[in-house]
C-alpha positions as protocol buffer text, in pm:
chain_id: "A"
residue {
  index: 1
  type: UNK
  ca { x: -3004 y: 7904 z: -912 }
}
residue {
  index: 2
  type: UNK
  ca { x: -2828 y: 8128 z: -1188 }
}
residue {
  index: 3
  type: UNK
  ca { x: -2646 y: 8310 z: -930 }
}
residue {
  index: 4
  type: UNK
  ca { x: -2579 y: 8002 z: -688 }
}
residue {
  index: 5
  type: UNK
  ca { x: -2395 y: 7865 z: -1026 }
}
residue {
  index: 6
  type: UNK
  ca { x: -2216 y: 8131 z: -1108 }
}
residue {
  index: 7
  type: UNK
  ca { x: -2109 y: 8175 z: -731 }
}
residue {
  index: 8
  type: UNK
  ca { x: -1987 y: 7859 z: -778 }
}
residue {
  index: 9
  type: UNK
  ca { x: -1769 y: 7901 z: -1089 }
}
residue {
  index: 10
  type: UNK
  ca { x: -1608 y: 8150 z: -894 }
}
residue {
  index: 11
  type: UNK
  ca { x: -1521 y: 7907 z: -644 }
}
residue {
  index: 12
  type: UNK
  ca { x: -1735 y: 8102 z: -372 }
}
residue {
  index: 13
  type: UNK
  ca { x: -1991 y: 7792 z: -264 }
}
residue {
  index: 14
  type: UNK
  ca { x: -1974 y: 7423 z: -334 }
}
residue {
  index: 15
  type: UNK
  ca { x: -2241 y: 7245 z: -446 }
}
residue {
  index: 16
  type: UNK
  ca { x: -2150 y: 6907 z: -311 }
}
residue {
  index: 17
  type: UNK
  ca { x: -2126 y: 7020 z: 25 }
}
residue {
  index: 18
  type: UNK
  ca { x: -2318 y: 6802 z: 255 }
}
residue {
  index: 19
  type: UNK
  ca { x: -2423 y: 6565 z: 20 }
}
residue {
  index: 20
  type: UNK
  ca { x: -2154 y: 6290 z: 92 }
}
residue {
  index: 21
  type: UNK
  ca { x: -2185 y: 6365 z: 446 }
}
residue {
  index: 22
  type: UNK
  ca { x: -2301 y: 6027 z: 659 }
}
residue {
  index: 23
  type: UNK
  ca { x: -2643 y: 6066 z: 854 }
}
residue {
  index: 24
  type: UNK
  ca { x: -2683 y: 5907 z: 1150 }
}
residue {
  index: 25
  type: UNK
  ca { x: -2793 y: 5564 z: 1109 }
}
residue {
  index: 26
  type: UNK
  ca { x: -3038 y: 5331 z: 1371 }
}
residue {
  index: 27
  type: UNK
  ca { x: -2866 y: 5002 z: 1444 }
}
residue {
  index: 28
  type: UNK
  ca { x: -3095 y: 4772 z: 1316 }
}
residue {
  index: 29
  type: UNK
  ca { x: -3035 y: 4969 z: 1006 }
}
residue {
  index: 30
  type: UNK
  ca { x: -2625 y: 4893 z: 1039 }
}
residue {
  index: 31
  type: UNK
  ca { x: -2752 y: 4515 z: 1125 }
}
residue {
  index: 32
  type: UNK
  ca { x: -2959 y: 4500 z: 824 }
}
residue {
  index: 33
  type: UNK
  ca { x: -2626 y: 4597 z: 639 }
}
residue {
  index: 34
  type: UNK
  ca { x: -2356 y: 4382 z: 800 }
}
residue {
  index: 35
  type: UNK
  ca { x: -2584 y: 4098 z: 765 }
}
residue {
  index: 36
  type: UNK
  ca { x: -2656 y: 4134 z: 363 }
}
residue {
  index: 37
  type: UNK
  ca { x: -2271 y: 4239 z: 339 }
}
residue {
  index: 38
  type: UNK
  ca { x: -2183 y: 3856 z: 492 }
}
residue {
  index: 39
  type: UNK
  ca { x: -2438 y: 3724 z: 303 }
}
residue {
  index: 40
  type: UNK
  ca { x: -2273 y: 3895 z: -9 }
}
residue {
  index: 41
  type: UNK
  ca { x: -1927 y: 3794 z: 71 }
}
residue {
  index: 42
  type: UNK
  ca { x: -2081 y: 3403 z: 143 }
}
residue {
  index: 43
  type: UNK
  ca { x: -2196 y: 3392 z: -207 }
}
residue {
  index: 44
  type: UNK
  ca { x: -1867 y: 3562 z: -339 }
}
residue {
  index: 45
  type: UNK
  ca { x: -1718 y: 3314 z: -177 }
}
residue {
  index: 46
  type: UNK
  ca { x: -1911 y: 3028 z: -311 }
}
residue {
  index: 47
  type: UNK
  ca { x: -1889 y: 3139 z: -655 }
}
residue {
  index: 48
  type: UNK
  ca { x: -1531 y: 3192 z: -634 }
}
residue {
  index: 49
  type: UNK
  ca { x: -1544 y: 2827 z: -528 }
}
residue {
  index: 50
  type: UNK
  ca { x: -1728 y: 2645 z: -777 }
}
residue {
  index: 51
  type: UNK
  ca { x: -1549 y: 2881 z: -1039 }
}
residue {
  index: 52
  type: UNK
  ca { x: -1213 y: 2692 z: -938 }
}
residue {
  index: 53
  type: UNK
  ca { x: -1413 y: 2297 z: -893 }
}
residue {
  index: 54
  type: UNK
  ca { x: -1465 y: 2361 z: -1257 }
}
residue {
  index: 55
  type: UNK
  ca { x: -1176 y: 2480 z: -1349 }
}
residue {
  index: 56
  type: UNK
  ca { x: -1026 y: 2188 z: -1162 }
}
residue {
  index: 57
  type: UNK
  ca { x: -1231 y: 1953 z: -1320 }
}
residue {
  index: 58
  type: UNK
  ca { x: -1144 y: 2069 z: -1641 }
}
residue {
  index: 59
  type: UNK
  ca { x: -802 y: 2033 z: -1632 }
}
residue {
  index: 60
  type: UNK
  ca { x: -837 y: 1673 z: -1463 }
}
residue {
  index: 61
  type: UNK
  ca { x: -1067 y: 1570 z: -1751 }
}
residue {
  index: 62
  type: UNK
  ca { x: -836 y: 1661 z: -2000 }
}
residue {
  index: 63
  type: UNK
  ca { x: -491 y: 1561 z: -1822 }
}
residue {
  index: 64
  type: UNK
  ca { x: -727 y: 1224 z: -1752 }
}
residue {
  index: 65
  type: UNK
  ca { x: -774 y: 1195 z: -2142 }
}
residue {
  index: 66
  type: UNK
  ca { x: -440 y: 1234 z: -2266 }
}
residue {
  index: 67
  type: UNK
  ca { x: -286 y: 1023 z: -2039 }
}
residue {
  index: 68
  type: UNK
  ca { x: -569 y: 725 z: -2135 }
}
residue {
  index: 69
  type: UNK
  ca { x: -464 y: 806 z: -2544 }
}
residue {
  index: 70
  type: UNK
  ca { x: -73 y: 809 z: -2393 }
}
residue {
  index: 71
  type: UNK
  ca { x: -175 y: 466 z: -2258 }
}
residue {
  index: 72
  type: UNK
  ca { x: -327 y: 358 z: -2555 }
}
residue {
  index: 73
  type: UNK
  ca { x: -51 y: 434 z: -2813 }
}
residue {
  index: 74
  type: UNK
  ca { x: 241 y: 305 z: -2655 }
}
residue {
  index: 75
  type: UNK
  ca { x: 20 y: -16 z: -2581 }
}
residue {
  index: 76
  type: UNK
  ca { x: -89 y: -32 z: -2989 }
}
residue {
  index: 77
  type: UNK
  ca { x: 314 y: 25 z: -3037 }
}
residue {
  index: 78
  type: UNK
  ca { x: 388 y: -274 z: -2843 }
}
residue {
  index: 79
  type: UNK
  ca { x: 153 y: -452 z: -2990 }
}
residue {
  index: 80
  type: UNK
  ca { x: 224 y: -350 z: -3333 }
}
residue {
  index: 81
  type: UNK
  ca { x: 601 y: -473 z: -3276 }
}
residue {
  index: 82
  type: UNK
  ca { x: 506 y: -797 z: -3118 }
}
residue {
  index: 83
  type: UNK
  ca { x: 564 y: -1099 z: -3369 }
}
residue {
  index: 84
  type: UNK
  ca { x: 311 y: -1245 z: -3606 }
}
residue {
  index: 85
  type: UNK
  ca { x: 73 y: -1497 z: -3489 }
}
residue {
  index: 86
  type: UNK
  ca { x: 236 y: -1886 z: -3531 }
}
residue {
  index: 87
  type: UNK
  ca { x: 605 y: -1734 z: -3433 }
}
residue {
  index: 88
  type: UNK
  ca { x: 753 y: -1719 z: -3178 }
}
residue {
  index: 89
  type: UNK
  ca { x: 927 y: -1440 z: -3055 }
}
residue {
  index: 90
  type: UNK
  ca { x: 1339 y: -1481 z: -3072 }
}
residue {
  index: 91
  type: UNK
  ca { x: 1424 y: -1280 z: -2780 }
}
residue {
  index: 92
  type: UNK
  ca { x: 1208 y: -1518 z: -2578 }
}
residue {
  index: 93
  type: UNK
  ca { x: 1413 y: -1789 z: -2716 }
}
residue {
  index: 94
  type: UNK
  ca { x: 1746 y: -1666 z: -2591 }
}
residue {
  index: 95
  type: UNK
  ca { x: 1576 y: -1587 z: -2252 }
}
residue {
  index: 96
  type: UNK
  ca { x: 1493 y: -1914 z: -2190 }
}
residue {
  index: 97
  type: UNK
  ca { x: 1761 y: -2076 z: -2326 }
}
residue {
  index: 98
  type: UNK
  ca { x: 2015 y: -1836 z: -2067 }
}
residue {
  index: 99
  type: UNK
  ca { x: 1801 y: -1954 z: -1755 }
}
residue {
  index: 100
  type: UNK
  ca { x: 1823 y: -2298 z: -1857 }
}
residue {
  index: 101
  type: UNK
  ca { x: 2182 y: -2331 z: -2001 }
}
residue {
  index: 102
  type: UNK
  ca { x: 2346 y: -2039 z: -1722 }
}
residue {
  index: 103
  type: UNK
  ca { x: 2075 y: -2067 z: -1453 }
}
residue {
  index: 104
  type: UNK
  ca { x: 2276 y: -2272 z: -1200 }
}
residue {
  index: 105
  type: UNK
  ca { x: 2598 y: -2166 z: -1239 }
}
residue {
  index: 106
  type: UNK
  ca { x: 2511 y: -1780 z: -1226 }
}
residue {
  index: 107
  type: UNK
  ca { x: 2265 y: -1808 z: -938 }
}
residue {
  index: 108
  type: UNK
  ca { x: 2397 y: -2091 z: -779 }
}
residue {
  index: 109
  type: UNK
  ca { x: 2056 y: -2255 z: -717 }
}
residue {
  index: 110
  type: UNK
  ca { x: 1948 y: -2571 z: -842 }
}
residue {
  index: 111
  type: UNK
  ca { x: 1568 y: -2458 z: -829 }
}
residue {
  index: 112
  type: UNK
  ca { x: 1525 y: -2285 z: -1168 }
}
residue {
  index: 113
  type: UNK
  ca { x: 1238 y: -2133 z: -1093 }
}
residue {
  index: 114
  type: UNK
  ca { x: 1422 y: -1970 z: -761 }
}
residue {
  index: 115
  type: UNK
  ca { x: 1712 y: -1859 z: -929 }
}
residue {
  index: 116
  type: UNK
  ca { x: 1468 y: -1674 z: -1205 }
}
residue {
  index: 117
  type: UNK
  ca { x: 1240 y: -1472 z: -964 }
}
residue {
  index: 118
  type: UNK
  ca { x: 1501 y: -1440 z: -701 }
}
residue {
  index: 119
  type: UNK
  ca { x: 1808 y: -1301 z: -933 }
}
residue {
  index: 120
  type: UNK
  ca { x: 1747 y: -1262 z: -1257 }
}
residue {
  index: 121
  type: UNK
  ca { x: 1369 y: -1139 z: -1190 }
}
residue {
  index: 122
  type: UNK
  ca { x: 1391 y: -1007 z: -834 }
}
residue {
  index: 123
  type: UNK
  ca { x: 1328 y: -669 z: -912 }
}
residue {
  index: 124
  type: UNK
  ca { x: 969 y: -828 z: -981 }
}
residue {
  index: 125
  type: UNK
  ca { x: 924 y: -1013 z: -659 }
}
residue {
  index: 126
  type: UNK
  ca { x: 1050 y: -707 z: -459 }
}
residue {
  index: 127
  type: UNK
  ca { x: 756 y: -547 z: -654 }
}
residue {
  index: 128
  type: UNK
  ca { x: 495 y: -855 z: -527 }
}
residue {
  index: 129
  type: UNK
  ca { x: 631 y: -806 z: -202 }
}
residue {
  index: 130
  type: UNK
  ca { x: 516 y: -428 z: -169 }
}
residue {
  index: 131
  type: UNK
  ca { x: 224 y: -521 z: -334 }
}
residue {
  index: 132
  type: UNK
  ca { x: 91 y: -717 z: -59 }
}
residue {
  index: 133
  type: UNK
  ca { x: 216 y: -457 z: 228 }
}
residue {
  index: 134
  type: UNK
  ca { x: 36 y: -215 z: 49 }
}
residue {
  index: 135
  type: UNK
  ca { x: -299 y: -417 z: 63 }
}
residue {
  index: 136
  type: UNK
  ca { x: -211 y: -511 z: 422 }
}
residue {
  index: 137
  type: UNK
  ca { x: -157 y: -144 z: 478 }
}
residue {
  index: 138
  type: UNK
  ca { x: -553 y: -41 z: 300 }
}
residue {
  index: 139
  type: UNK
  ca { x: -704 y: -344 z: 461 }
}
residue {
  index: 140
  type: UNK
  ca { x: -583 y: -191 z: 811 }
}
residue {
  index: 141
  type: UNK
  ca { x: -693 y: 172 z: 732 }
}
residue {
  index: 142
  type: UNK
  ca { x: -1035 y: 83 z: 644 }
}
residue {
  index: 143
  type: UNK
  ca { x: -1077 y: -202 z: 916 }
}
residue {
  index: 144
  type: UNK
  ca { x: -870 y: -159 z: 1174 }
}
residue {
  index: 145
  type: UNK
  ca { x: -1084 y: -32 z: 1505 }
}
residue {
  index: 146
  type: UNK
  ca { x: -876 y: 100 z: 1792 }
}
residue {
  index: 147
  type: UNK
  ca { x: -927 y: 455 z: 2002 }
}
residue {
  index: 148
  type: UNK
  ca { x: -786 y: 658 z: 1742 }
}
residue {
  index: 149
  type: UNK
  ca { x: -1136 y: 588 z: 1487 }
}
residue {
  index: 150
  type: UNK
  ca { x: -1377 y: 483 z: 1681 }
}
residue {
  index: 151
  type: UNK
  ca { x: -1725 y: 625 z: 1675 }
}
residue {
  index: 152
  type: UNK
  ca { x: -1871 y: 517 z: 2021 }
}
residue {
  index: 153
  type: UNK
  ca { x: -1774 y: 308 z: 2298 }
}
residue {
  index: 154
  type: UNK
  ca { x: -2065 y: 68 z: 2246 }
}
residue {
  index: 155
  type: UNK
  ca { x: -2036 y: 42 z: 1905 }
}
residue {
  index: 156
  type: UNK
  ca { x: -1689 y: -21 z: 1870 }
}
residue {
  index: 157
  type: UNK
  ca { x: -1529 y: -177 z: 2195 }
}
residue {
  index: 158
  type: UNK
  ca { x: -1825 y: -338 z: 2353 }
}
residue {
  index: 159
  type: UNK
  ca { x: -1948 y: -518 z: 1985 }
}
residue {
  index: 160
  type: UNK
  ca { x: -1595 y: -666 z: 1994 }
}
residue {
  index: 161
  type: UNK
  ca { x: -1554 y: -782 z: 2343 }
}
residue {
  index: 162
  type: UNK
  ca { x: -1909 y: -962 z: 2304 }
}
residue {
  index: 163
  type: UNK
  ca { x: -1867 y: -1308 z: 2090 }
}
residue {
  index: 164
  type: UNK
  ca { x: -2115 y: -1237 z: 1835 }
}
residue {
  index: 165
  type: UNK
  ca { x: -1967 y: -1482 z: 1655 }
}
residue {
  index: 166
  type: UNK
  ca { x: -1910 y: -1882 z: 1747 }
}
residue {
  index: 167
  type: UNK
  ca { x: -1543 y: -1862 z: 1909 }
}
residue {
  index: 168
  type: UNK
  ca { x: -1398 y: -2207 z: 1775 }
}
residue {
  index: 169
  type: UNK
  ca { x: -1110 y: -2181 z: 2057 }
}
residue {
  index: 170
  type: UNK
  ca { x: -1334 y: -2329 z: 2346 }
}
residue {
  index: 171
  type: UNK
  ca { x: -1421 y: -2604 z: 2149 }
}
residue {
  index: 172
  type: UNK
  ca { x: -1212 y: -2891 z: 2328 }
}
residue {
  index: 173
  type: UNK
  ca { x: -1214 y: -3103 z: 1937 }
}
residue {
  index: 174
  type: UNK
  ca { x: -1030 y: -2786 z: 1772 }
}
residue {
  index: 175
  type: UNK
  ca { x: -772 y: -2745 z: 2029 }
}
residue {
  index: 176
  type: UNK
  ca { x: -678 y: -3081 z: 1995 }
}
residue {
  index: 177
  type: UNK
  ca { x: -653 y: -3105 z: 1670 }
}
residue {
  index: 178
  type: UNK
  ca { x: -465 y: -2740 z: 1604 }
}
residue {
  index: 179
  type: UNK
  ca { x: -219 y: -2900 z: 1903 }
}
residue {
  index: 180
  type: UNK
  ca { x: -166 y: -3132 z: 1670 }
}
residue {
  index: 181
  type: UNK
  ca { x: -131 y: -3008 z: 1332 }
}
residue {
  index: 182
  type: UNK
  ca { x: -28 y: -2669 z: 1395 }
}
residue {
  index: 183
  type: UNK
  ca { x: 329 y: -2738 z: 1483 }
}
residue {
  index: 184
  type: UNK
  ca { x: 402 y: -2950 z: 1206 }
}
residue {
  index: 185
  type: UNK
  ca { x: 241 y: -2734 z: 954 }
}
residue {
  index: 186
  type: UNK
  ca { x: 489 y: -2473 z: 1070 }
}
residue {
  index: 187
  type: UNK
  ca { x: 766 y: -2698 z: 1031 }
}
residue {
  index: 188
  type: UNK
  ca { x: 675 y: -2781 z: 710 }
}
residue {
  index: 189
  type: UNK
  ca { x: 638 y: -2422 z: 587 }
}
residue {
  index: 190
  type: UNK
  ca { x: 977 y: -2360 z: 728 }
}
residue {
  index: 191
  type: UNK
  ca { x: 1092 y: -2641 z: 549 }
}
residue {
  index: 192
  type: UNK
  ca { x: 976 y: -2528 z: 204 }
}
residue {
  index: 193
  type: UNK
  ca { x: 1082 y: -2174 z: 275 }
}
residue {
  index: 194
  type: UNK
  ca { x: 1447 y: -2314 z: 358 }
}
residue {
  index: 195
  type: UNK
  ca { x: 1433 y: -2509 z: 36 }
}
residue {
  index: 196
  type: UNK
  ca { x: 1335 y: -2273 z: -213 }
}
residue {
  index: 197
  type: UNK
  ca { x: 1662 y: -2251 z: -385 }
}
residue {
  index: 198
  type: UNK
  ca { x: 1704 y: -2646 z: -375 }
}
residue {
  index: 199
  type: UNK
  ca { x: 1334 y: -2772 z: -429 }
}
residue {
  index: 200
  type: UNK
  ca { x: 999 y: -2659 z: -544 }
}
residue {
  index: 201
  type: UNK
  ca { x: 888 y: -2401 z: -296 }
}
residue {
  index: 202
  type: UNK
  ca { x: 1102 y: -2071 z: -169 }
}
residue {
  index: 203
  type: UNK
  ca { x: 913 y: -1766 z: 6 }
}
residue {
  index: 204
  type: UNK
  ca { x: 558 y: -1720 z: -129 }
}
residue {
  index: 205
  type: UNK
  ca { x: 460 y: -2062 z: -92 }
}
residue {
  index: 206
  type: UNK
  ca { x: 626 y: -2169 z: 252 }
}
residue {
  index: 207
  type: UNK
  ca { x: 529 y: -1812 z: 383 }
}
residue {
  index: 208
  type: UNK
  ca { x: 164 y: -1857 z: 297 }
}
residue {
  index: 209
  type: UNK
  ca { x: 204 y: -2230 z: 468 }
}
residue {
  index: 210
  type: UNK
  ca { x: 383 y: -2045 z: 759 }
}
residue {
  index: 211
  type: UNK
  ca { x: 32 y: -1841 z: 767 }
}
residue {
  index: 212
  type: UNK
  ca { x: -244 y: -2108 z: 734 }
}
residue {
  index: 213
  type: UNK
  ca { x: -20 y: -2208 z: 1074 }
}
residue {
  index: 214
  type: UNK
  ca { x: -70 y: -1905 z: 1255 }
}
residue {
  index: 215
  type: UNK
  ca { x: -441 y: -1899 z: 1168 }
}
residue {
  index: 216
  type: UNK
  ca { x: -498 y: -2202 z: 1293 }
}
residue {
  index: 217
  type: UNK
  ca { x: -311 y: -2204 z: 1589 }
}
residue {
  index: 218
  type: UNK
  ca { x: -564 y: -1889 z: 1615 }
}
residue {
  index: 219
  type: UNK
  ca { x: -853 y: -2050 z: 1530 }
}
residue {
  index: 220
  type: UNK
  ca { x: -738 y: -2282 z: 1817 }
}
residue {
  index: 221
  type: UNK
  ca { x: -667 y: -2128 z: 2122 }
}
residue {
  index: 222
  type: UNK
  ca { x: -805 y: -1783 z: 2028 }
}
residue {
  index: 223
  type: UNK
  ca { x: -648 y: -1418 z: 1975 }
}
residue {
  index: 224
  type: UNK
  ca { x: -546 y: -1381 z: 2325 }
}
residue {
  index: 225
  type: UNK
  ca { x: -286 y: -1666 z: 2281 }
}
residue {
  index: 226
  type: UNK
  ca { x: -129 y: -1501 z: 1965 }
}
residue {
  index: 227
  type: UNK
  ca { x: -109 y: -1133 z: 2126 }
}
residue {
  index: 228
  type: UNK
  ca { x: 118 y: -1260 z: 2351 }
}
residue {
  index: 229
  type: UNK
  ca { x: 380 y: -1346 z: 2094 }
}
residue {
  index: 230
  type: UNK
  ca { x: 282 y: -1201 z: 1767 }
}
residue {
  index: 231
  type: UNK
  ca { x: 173 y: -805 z: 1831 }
}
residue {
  index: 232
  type: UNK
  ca { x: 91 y: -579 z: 1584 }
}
residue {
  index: 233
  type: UNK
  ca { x: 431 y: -358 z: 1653 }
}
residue {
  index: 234
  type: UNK
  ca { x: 584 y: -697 z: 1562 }
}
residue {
  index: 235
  type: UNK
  ca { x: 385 y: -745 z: 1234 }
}
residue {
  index: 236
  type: UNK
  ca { x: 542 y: -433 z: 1110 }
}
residue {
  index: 237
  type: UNK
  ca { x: 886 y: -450 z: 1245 }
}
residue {
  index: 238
  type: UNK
  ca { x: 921 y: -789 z: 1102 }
}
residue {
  index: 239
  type: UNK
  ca { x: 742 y: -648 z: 749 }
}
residue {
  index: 240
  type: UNK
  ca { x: 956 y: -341 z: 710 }
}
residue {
  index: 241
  type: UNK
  ca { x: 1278 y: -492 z: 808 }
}
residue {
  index: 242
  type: UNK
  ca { x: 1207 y: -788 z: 500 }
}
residue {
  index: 243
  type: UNK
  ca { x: 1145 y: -541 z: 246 }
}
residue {
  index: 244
  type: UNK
  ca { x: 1410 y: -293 z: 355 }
}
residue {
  index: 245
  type: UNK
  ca { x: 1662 y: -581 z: 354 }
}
residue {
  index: 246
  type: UNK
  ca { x: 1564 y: -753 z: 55 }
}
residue {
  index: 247
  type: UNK
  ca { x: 1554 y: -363 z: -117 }
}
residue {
  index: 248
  type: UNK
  ca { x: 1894 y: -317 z: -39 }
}
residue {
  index: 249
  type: UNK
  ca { x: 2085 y: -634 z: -91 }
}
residue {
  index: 250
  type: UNK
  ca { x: 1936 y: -628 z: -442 }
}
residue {
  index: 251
  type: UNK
  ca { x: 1985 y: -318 z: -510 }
}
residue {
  index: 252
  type: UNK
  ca { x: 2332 y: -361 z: -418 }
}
residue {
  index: 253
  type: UNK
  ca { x: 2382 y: -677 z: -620 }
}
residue {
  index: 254
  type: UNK
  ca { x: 2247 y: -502 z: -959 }
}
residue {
  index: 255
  type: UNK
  ca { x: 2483 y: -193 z: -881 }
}
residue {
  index: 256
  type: UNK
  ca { x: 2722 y: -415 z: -897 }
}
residue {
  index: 257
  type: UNK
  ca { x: 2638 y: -635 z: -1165 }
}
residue {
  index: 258
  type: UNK
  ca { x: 2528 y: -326 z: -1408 }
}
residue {
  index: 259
  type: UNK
  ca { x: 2906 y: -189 z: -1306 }
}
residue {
  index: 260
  type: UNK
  ca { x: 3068 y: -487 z: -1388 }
}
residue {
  index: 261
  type: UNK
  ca { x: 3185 y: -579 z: -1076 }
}
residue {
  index: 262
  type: UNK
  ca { x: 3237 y: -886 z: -822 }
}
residue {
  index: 263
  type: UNK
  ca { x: 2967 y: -857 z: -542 }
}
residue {
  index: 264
  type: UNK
  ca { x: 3159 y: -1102 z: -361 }
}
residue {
  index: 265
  type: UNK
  ca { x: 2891 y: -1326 z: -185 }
}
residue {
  index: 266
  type: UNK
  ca { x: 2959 y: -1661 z: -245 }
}
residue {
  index: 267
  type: UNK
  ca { x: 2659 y: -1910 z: -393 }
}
residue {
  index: 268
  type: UNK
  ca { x: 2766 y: -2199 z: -195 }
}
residue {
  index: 269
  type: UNK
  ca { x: 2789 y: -2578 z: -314 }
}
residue {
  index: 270
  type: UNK
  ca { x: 2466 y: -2672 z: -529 }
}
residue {
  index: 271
  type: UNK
  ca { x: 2197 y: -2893 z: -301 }
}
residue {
  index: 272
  type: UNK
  ca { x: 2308 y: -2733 z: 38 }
}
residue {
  index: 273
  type: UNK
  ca { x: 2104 y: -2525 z: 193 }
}
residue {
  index: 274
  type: UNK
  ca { x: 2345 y: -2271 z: 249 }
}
residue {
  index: 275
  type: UNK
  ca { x: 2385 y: -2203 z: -165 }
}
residue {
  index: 276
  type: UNK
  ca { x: 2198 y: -1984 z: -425 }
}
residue {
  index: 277
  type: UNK
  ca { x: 2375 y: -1642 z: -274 }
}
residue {
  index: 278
  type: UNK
  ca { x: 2119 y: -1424 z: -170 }
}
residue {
  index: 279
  type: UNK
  ca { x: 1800 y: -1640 z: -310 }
}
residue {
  index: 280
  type: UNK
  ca { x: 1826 y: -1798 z: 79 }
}
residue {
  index: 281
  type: UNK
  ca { x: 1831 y: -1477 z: 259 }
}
residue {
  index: 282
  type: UNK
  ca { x: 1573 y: -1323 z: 0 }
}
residue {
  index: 283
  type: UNK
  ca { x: 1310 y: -1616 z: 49 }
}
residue {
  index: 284
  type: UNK
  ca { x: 1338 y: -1618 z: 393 }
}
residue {
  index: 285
  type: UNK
  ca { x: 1280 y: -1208 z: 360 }
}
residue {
  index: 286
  type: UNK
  ca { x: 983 y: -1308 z: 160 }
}
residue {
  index: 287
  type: UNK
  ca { x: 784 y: -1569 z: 367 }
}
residue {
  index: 288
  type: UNK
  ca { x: 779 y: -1339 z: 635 }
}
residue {
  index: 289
  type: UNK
  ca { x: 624 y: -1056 z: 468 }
}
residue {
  index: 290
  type: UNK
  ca { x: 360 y: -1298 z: 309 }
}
residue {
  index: 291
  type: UNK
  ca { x: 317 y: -1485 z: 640 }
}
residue {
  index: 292
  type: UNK
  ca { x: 253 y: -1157 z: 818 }
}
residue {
  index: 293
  type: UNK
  ca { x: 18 y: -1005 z: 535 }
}
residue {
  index: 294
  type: UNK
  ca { x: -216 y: -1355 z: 536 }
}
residue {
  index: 295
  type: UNK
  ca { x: -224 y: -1386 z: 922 }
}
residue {
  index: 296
  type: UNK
  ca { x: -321 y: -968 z: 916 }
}
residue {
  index: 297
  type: UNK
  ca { x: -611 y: -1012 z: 682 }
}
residue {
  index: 298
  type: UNK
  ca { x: -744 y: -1289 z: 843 }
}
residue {
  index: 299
  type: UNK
  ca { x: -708 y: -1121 z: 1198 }
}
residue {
  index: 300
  type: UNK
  ca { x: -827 y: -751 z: 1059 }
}
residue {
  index: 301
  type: UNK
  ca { x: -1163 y: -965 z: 883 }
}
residue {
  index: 302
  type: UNK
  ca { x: -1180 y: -1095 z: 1203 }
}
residue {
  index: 303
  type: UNK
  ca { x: -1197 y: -871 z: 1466 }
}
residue {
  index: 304
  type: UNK
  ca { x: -1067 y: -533 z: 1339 }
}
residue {
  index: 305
  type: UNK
  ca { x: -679 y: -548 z: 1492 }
}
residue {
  index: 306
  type: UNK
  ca { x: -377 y: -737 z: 1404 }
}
residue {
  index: 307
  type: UNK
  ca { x: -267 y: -761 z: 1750 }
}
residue {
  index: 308
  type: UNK
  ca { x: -166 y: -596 z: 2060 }
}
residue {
  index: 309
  type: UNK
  ca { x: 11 y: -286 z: 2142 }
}
């Protein structure tokens, strides 16, 4: 051993020959070993993935809090700068008294009410407005059934072909009646929805008329009647072109106003239906989208589609 050592601090022999040389190894041996090498990089894997759920969770639980104590402060400001109980506020005052006073001859609409939500307001009825296409638009994705989500034929197609439910369009009383009534409910929502800017009425409440018509001319003669004029590429078209035209003629009407400048669309004579500006074209932009949101709830509730292709 002495010498072997001393051969080697002469640099004759190397001790470490052979010893990092590979032996031959069996395969189930080299099985054994890829398998607890996958298994090793599976739990790597895993750990590395509950390390960042954690650290995700942390940072959402904290981002979570300080926006909730964000919330909370400017709300206790607001508060805090609100007037003492028994007054009123003066900037209130001077709000109501400039509808009142101004109302008809800066919106052109004898309808207070109109000319508030529709011009001075409108920003907040454009808001309503995508408020109820964005229900109509979560209502469809968790209810609508077509090819694209459904589970099994039977489940889907064949549960909604069968009339599980009593079908109130063969009975002969209801199809009288709806004969009846429906048409002049329609022309009575059309009426209010024409007179918003004149009358009490305007776009929510002659669309949701306009609505309660199309249901019951459903409820009537059935779905197969309305998918032959009122499809479901309809329902949106009609949706998307109200909001994108009541979006952009308001928009354009505050650029203007903000900039001090003439928009140039006239208001019309007081009492005619043709006055108010833009309240006309806005209500009518309105109804639509509200007729088409209440006749899509009531048509998803019922049978999973809005209409046809």
């Amino acid at each position: 051993m002495k010498n072997k050592f001393l051969r080697w601090l002469d640099g004759d022999v190397d001790l470490m020959e052979h010893v990092l040389d590979t032996a031959e190894v069996p395969d189930h041996t080299r099985d054994e070993i890829k398998t607890r090498e996958e298994e090793e990089e599976k739990l790597l894997i895993e750990r590395y993935r509950e390390l960042g759920q954690k650290s995700f969770y942390t940072v959402y639980h904290v981002v979570a809090i300080i926006s909730c104590v964000l919330l909370i402060g400017v709300l206790l400001f607001t508060v805090a700068r609100l007037p003492e109980y028994g007054h009123e506020n003066p900037r209130t005052v001077e709000v109501v008294s400039r509808y009142v006073e101004k109302g008809l001859e800066e919106t052109g609409a004898i309808n207070i009410v109109s000319g508030m939500i529709l011009d001075y307001r409108a920003f907040d009825t454009l808001g309503e407005s995508h408020v109820l296409f964005t229900a109509l638009i979560c209502v469809m994705i968790l209810l609508r059934i077509d090819k694209k989500n459904m589970r099994t034929d039977y489940e889907d197609y064949y549960t909604i072909k069968q009339d599980a439910y009593f079908d109130t369009s063969q009975d002969t009383i209801m199809r009288k009646v709806g004969m009846v009534l429906m048409p002049c409910i329609f022309l009575f929502g059309i009426y209010v929805l024409l007179n918003g800017q004149n009358s009490p009425g305007g776009g929510f409440s002659g669309g949701a008329i306009m609505g309660a018509a199309l249901i019951l001319f459903t409820a009537s003669f059935g779905f197969e009647k309305v998918d032959e004029f009122f499809t479901l590429k309809l329902s949106v078209v009609i949706t998307f072109v109200s909001l994108a035209f009541y979006s952009f003629a308001k928009g354009y009407v505050f650029f203007t106003g903000a900039n001090g400048l003439e928009n140039g669309i006239p208001k019309g004579i007081p009492g005619a239906i043709l006055s108010g500006g833009l309240i006309l074209p806005l209500d009518i932009a309105v109804g639509l989208v509200v007729a088409c949101t209440m006749f899509g709830f009531y048509s998803l509730f019922k049978r999973g589609s809005i209409g046809g292709a």
